[in-house]
N, C-alpha and C positions, 0 to 999 in steps of 0.2 A: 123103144125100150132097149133094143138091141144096141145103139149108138149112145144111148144117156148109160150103161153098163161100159163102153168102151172106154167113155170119157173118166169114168169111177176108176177102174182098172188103171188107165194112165196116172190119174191123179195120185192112187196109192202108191205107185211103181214111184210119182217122181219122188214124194215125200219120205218111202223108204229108202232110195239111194243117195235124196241127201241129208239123210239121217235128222229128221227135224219136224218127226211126229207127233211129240211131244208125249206124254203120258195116253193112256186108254181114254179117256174123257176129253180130251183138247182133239185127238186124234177122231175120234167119232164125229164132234160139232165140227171138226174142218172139212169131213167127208157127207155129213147129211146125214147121218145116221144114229142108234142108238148102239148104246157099250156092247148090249148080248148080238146087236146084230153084227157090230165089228167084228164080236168074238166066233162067230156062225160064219165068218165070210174067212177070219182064217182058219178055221178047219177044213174048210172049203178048197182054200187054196193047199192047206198040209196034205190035203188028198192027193192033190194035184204032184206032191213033192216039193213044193215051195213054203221052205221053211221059215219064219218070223219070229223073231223071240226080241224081249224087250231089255235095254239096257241100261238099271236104275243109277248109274253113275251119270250117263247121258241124257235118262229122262227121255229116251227114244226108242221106240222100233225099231228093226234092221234085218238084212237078211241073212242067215245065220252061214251062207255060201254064195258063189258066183252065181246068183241068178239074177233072171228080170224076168216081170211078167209081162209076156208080149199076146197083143189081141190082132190075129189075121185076120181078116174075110177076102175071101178071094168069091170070083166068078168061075162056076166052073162047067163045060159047056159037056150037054152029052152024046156021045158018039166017038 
């Protein structure tokens, strides 16, 4: 679950940067998902500070600043 959530994350990251998400409803069916649940994942991410807003001239998503969303896992040993 934790890796099929990574691969989600990358796929929204690349289709945000190269602006070509298409509307809320093409954007949901590219991702697997439904519209409220796209809409839950970015408030989710506005939590986070990663802001998203949609632009109806381009008919795309985008990030409203320099960001990306980046997914770590590291190993990390105790002692």
């Amino acid at each position: 679950n934790l890796l099929k959530t990574q691969r989600y994350l990358e796929h929204l990251d690349k289709l945000l940067i190269e602006e070509s998400t298409g509307p809320a409803e093409s954007l949901a069916d590219k991702m697997g998902i439904g519209v409220r649940t796209l809409f839950l994942h970015f408030g989710a991410l506005r939590h986070l500070g990663i802001e998203i807003h949609y632009d109806p001239s381009r008919k795309t998503y985008c990030y409203t600043s320099d960001v990306r969303i980046a997914f770590d896992l590291k190993r990390v040993e105790k002692g």
